[in-house]
C-alpha positions, -999 to 999 in steps of 0.1 A, spaced: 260 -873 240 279 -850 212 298 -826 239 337 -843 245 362 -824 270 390 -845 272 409 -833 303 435 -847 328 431 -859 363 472 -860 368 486 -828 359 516 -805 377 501 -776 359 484 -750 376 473 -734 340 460 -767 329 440 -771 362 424 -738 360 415 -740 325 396 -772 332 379 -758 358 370 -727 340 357 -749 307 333 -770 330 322 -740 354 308 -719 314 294 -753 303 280 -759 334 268 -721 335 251 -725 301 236 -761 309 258 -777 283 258 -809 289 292 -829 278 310 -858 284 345 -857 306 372 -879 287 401 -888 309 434 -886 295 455 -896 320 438 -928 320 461 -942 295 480 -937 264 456 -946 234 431 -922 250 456 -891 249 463 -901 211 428 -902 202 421 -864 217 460 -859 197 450 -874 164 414 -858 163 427 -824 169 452 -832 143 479 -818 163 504 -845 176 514 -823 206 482 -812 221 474 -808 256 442 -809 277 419 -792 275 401 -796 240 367 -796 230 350 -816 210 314 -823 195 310 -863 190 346 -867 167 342 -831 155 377 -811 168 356 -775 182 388 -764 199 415 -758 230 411 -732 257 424 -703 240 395 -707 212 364 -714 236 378 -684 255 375 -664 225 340 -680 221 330 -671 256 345 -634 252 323 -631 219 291 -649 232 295 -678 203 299 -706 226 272 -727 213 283 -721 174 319 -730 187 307 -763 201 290 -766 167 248 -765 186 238 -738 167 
């Protein structure tokens, strides 16, 4: 499956929670399918979404297709607004 969003089950956030939601509720919309990555499930998994983003502080939720970084929240959102969301996910 190439479609990755790494997301966390465990978070206080209620901005992280509803950009989760709103990232699986478009791919869903589209019929997109992905692959949920849990990064609450332990340390090495919240690196690997960190170190293939290239940015050592990033937070859930970021896209990916296979190990290819597409992008976080903001950029899909930006995708969405401009009807790109399947060059952004690199399917086009």
């Amino acid at each position: 499956m190439g479609i990755k969003l790494y997301y966390t089950t465990v978070t206080g956030s209620r901005t992280v929670k509803s950009q989760q939601a709103e990232m699986m509720r478009i791919l869903d919309s589209k019929s997109i399918e992905y692959k949920l990555v849990d990064i609450s499930q332990g340390e090495e998994v919240r690196d690997e979404m960190r170190n293939k983003s290239g940015n050592p502080t990033a937070v859930p939720p970021q896209l990916f297709n296979e190990d290819q970084y597409c992008g976080n929240y903001e950029m899909f959102s930006e995708a969405v607004e401009s009807d790109s969301v399947e060059q952004f996910l690199k399917l086009a």
